[in-house]
Every structure is written in structure tokens, then in C-alpha cells.
N, C-alpha and C positions, 0 to 999 in steps of 0.2 A: 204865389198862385194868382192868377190872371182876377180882375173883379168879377167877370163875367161868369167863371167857371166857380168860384168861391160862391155868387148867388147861388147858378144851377145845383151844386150843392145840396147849398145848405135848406134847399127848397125841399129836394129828394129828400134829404133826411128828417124833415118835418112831414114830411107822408109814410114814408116808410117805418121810421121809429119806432110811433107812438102800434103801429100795427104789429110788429115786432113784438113789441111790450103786451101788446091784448094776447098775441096769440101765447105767450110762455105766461099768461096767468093763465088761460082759459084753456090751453090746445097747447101744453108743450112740443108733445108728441110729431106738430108740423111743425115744428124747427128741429127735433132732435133727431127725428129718421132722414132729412135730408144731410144734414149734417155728418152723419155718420157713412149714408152713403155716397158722401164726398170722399170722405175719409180711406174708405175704402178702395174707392175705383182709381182715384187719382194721388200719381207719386207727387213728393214734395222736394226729391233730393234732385241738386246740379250738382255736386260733387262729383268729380270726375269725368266731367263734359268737356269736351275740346273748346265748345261757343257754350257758353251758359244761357239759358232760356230762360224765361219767366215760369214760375207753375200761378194755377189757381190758386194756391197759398200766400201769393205775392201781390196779386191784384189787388192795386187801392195803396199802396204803402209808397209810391211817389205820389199819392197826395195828400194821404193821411199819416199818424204816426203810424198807424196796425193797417192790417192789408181787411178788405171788407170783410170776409169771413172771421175775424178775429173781432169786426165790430160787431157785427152779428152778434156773435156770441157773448159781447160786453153789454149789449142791448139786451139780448135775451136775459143775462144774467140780473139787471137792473128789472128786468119783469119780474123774475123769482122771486126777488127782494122785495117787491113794492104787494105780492102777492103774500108774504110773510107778514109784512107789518100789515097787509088790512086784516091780517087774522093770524095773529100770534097766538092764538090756543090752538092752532091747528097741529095735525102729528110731527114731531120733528123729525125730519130729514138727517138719517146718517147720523145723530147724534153723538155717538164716540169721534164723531172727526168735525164735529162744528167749533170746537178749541179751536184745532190747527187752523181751520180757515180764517179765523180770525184772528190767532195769534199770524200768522204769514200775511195776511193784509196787513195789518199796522207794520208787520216790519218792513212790506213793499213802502208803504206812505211815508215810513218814515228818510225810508233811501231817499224818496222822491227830496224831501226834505231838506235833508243832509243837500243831496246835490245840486238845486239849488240854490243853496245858498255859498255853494262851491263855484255856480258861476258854469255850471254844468248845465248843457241843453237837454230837455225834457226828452228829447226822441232820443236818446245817448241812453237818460236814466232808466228808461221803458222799451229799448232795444233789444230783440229778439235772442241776440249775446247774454243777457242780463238773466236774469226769474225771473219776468212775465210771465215764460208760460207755466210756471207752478201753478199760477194764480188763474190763468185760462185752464186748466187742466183739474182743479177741483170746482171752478163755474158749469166746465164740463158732465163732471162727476153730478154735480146735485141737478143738472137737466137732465142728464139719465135718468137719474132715480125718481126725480115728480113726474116725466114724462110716460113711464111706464109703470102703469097701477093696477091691471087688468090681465087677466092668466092669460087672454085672446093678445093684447099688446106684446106681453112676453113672449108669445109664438111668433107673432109679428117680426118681431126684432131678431128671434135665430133664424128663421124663415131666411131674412132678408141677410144678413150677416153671412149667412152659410154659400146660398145663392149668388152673391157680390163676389164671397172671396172666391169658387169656382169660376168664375167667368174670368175675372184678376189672371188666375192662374193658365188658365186656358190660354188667353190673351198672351201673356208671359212666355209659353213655353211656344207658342207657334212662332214667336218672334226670334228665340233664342235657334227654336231649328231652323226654320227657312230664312231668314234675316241676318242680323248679326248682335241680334240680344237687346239688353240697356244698355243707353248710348253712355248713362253715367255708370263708365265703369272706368276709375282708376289705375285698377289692375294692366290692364292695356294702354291707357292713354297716357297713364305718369308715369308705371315701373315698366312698361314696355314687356307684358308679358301677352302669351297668343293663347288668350281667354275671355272667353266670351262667358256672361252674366244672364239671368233670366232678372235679374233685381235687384240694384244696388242698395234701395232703399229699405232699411231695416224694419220699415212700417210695414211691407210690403211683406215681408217676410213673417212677421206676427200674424197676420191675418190669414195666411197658407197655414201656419199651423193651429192656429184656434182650428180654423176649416175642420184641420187633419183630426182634431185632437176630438172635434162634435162625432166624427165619422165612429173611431175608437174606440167610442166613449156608448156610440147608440150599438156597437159590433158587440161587445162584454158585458151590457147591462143585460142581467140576470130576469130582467123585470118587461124586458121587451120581446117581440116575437116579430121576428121580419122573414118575408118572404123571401127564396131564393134570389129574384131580381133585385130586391134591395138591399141585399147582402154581396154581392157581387158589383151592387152601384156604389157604396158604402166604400168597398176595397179602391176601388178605381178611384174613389173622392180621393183616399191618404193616398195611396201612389201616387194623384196628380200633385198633391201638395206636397208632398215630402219632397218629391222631385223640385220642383219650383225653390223650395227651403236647399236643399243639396248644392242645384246648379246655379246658386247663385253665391254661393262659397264664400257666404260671411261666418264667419268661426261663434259670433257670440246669439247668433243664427242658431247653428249646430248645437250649439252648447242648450241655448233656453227650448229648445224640442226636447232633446234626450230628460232635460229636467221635467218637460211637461207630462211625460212620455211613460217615468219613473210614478211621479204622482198620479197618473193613471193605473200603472198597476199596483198601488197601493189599493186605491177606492173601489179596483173593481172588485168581484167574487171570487173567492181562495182557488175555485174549481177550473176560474180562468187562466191563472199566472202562467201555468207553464206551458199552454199552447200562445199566451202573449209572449211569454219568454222568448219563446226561441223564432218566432217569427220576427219579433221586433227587433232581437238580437242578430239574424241575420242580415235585416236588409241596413241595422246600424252598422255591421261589421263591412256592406259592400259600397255604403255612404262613405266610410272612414280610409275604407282604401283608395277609392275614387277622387277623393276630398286629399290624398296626400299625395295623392298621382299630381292632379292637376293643379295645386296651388301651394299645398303647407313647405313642397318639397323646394319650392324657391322662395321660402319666407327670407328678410335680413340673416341671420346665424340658428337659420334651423340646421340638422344635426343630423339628420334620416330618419329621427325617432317621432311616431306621429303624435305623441304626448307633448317633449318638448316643442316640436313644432308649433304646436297650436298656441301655447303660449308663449312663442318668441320671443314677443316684441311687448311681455310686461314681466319680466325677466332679466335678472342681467345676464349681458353678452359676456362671453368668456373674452372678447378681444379687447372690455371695456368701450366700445366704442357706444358712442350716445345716441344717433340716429336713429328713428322708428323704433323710441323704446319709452313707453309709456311712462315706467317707474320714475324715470329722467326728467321727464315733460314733469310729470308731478313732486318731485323735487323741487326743481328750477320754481315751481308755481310758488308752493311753501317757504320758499326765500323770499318772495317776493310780500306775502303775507306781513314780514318782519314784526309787528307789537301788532296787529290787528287780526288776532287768531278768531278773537272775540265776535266783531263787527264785520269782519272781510273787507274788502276795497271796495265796496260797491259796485252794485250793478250796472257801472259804467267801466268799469275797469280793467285793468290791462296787465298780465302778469311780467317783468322782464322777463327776454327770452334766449334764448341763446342760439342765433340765425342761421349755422350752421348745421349744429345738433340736434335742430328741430325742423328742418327746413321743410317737413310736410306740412307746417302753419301757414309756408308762404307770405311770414311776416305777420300775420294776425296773431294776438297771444291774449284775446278777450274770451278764449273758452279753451277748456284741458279735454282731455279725451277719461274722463270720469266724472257720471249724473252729480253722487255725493263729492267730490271733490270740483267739480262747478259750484257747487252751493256754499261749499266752505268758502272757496276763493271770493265770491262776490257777498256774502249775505256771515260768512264766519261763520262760529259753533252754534251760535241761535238759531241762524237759518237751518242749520244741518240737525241740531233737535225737533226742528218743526216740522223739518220734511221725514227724518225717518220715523217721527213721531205716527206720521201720515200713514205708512205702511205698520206700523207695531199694531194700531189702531185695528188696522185693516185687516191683518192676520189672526190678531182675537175675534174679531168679530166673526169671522169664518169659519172659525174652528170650535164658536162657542155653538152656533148652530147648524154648522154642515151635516150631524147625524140624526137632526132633524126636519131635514128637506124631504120630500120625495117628487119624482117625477119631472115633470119641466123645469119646476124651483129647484131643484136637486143639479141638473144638470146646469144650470145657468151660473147656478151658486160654483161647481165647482170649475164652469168652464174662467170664472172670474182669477181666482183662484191659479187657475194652469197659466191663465195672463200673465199673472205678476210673476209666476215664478219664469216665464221666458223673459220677461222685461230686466231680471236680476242682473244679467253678465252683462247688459249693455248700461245697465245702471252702474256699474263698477269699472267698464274700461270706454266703454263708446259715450256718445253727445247724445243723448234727448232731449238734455235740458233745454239747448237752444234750438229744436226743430218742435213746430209747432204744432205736426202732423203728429207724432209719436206720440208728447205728452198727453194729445186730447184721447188718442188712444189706448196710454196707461190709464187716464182716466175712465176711459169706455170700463174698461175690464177690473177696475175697482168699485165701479159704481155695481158690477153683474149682481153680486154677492146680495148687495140691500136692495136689490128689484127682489131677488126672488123671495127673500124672506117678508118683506112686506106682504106680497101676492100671496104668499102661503098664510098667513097671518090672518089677510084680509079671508080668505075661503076659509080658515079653520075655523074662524068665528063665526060664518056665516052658514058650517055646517056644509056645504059645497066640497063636493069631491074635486081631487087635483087628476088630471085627466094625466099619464104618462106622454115621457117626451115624445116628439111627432114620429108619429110611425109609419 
């Protein structure tokens, strides 16, 4: 870097910083709602670009090791912390999950470590390819949760959440009609198919269905009473989102809605199921057709059948052949492991590959197309204890007081909740580990849960009624 531009720098960052830091002791909430509606409005993915483009997610990383938004949030995070120690008797934050964060720091530090002394360059060891962002994605989690302490904050945040991902969606589909969709879409540009995408990016596609899932969830609740016109607004919300989630025909997409979809009719009222039944069951049944018309039906060695279709390519092919077949990719990775089941290759590292049989790497073989099987590969079985430790944590916590939420905490808690369980398939076959977008937003939807029970905590002590979600 030039001298010149290394001062201007390193100037900006001694103003900007130290203000960073005041505001995440003092004022989370201004770093955590723009952040989120970053998150929201803008994709992160070039995958399947003809000319790959820069996003907001990248700005800053040809001159720093993380792109600015990732400092941000390294800065903000270094506020929480300094915010902790002036007052360690203060309430702890997230406490079933302050282990993992600390067991997963020391085992990030210690890569750094290790690779080092390997002779391994620090932006290699701390590469976007690597865990870093576990470690940005529970900094994320605990600004959520101090930033939002307030039942009005908590309105605030679905208010704005809900809002974001309609316009998202809006955005989305006027492009996919009149346009010709997402430019990053694979389907067309690498396999040469005539389909067009509303969203290639799987972040993008969470966000339509939290959307759909808020709409759902205010349509069934026993406890609310809406007027004609927002009942009829309500519908129009899940139709515009389900559509966006449909037309943009990512399968593990499909998959984490149906599952959110289910645990909505679980939570709702007995009296609901069977007019959710068969409404939901329809438009899943004209999704599923539509979804094998347009895409399943030319997967590698689909069959005609829309089951096995869907799972193709993590499946073995009857022809044996290796290509676009995930089991294969994570094979091959597991060879590569050889005596380091334990430690992984670290977070710089590379699995041999097989340039043929995997050829949609394009040569790259620093990340597998599975969350838990990224984490074994780079970080081994410790890493992979600590991060599912991460969700075991998350899922008690939830379930110990989900039947004692009511109202805006009730719905926040279980919109957290529906999160994770659409995050699940892409946690088992797709990449989040190394997209920076996603994980902050696994993290958004882990943190839901301990916003709303604090807030209900804070008002049931204070004898304060919990006002129902917004009506």
C-alpha cells in the first residue's frame, strides 16, 4: 500500500473507531439496525456471473485483510467487550452459548498460531474460505441481543425486517418479469439452461420466507384480530414471498420453507391445522410441480421422479459417475483429512481434489459444499463440537421457554427458531460457512430467541403488560 493512502488510513480509523466503540457500548442499536439493513437489501453472491462484480460485502478487502463491514463489526464487537469488562456483574448475555464463544476463539487463535509458524500468510489464515465467519456470526449474535432491550426496540426490528424483505421481494420479482432476473445465475450461464432466477443468493431467499413465515404466523394466531384489509395484505405478503423463495429454484430454499412451514403448524391453534393444511398443501403441491417442470427435470441423473430429483446430486448416481455429486466432493475432502480428523488442515487449507469429477470448483478445493463438513475439514472434530455445540445450546434454550413467551416475544422467539430450521439443509449440503452475508444472518435468527425472552423478563418484573404482536 502506497504511504500516502496507509496514512489517510490509518487517520480515518482513529476517528472513526474510537466512535464505533462508544456507540456499541452506549447505542448498539446504531450499528445493529443498519447492519442488518444492509443485510438485508443487498446480495452478496457472484456465483454464476458471466463478469463477476464487486458487492458491498467486499469493499475494503483489497486493502485490508476483511472488507469494511466486517471491520465494523470487529470494532463494534471490541465495544461489547470493553463494555463487559467495565461492568462484569452486568446481566450475562446469551449465557448457554458464552462456552462456545470462547471455546471457538481460542481455537481460531490458535490456527492463527499454528499457521504462522507454518510460514502461512495471516490473510490465508483469516480468509473468508476459512471460520472467520463463525466467529463474525456469534460477534453478530451478541449485538443483536444487547442492542435490542426494549419491547418498542423489538417492534422496531420486525417493523423494519418485514418491511426490508417486502421491498427485496418486490424488487426481485419485477426484475425476474420485465428483465431477465439475477444476473448470478449458474443455471443459465454454466449449465446452459433457459431459466431465469428471481435470487440466486440463499440469503436472499431466507429473508422472503422469515417475511412469509411473520405473514403466517400473524394469519393463525388465535390471539390476534385483523381487519379485512390486513388480512388480505397478510396473504399477498406470503404469495409475494413464497413466489420469490419458488422462482428462484434453489432446492435447499424449498426444503428450509416447507420445514418452517411444518413448525408453524405445529405452534399454531388445533382449530387452525386443517384450513392451514390444505391451503399450504396446495400451493406446496403447485410449487413442487412447477419447481420439476422448470429445473429438477434437467438435474445431472434425475429420474422423472420429483423426490429423487431433488436430491440428485447428494446421492449416488446409478451410472457411478462423480460430477455434481456432493457425497463425492465430501469423500474426496475426508481423504484428504488423512490423521488430522482431530485438528482439520486448517483454515488455510486445501482439500486434494479431483479436477475432473468436481469440476464445478473450478480448481478451488478450500471449501466443500457442506456448513458441518467445512468445519470438520478446516478446524476437525473440536471445531465441529463447538459449532454444533452452538445450535444444541440454541435449541434448548428455545424450547425451555417458548411456552412461556406471549405476544411480540412469542413471535420473535419463534420466528428465531423457523430461522434455524431453514438454515438446516443449507447447513448440510450448500456453503455459508464461507459467505459472510448468511452467517451474520444465521446469527440475526439465533440471537431472535434471547431478545425476546430478556424483553419478556425485563416487563414481567416490572409488572408491564406485553402488548400482542403488531396489529
Amino acid at each position: 500500500m502506497p504511504l500516502n493512502d496507509m496514512i489517510g488510513w490509518t487517520v480515518i480509523a482513529l476517528i472513526f473507531a474510537p466512535i464505533i466503540i462508544g456507540m456499541s457500548m452506549r447505542a448498539p442499536k446504531l450499528i445493529a439496525l443498519p447492519l442488518i439493513a444492509i443485510l438485508i437489501i443487498f446480495s452478496s453472491s457472484t456465483w454464476g456471473q458471466l463478469q463477476v462484480t464487486n458487492t458491498v460485502y467486499s469493499r475494503g478487502t483489497g486493502l485490508f485483510y476483511f472488507s469494511l463491514i466486517n471491520i465494523v463489526l470487529l470494532v463494534a464487537g471490541i465495544g461489547l467487550l470493553m463494555r463487559k469488562l467495565a461492568n462484569p456483574y452486568s446481566q450475562n448475555l446469551a449465557p448457554p452459548l458464552s462456552t462456545y464463544f470462547i471455546g471457538f476463539t481460542i481455537l481460531l487463535m490458535a490456527h492463527i498460531l499454528v499457521g504462522l509458524i507454518l510460514g502461512v500468510d495471516l490473510v490465508n489464515i483469516l480468509s473468508y474460505t476459512g471460520a472467520i465467519n463463525v466467529f463474525n456470526m456469534l460477534i453478530f449474535m451478541y449485538l443483536v441481543i444487547t442492542a435490542f432491550k426494549r419491547e418498542k426496540d423489538q417492534k422496531k426490528l420486525l417493523y423494519m425486517i418485514v418491511a426490508l424483505a417486502a421491498l427485496r421481494a418486490v424488487f426481485g420479482i419485477v426484475r425476474f418479469v420485465w428483465f431477465e432476473g439475477d444476473g448470478a445465475n449458474p443455471y443459465r450461464n454454466f449449465e446452459g439452461l433457459d431459466l431465469k432466477i428471481v435470487f440466486f443468493d440463499i440469503a436472499d431467499n431466507f429473508v422472503a420466507s422469515l417475511a412469509a413465515f411473520w405473514a403466517a404466523w400473524m394469519l393463525t394466531s388465535s390471539r390476534i384480530r385483523l381487519s379485512r384489509f390486513k388480512r388480505l395484505a397478510l396473504y399477498g405478503v406470503i404469495l409475494l414471498e413464497i413466489a420469490t423463495v419458488a422462482l428462484s429454484f434453489r432446492r435447499s430454499s424449498l426444503i428450509g420453507l416447507v420445514l418452517m412451514f411444518i413448525f408453524l403448524w405445529l405452534r399454531m391453534p388445533k382449530q387452525n391445522r386443517v384450513q392451514f393444511t390444505l391451503m399450504a398443501g396446495g400451493v406446496l403441491l403447485f410449487i413442487a410441480s412447477y419447481f420439476f417442470q422448470q429445473r429438477l427435470q434437467h438435474e445431472g441423473h434425475a429420474t422423472g421422479n420429483f423426490v429423487t430429483s431433488l436430491f440428485s446430486d447428494i446421492t449416488p448416481p446409478e451410472n457411478g459417475a462423480k460430477s455434481d455429486n456432493r457425497l463425492y466432493e465430501l469423500t474426496e475432502a475426508a481423504k484428504s483429512l488423512d490423521g488430522n480428523w482431530l485438528t482439520g488442515i486448517g483454515t488455510w487449507g486445501s482439500f486434494r481434489g479431483d479436477q475432473n469429477g468436481l469440476d464445478y470448483h473450478f480448481g478451488k478445493f478450500d471449501f466443500v459444499h457442506s456448513g458441518f463438513g467445512h468445519i470438520v475439514l478446516k478446524t476437525g472434530l473440536i471445531g465441529l463440537l463447538l459449532f454444533a455445540g452452538i445450535f444444541f445450546k440454541f435449541t434448548r434454550y428455545y424450547l425451555k421457554h417458548c411456552q412461556s413467551l406471549t405476544g411480540t416475544s412469542r413471535f420473535i422467539s419463534d420466528a428465531g427458531f423457523a430461522g434455524f430450521l431453514f438454515w438446516i439443509p443449507t447447513l448440510m449440503v450448500g456453503t455459508p460457512i464461507i459467505e459472510f452475508r448468511s452467517m451474520l444472518l444465521l446469527g440475526l435468527t439465533l440471537a431472535l430467541p434471547f431478545v425476546a425472552v430478556r424483553i419478556q423478563r425485563k416487563y414481567t418484573q416490572n409488572n408491564s403488560p406485553i402488548n400482542y404482536a403488531a396489529t
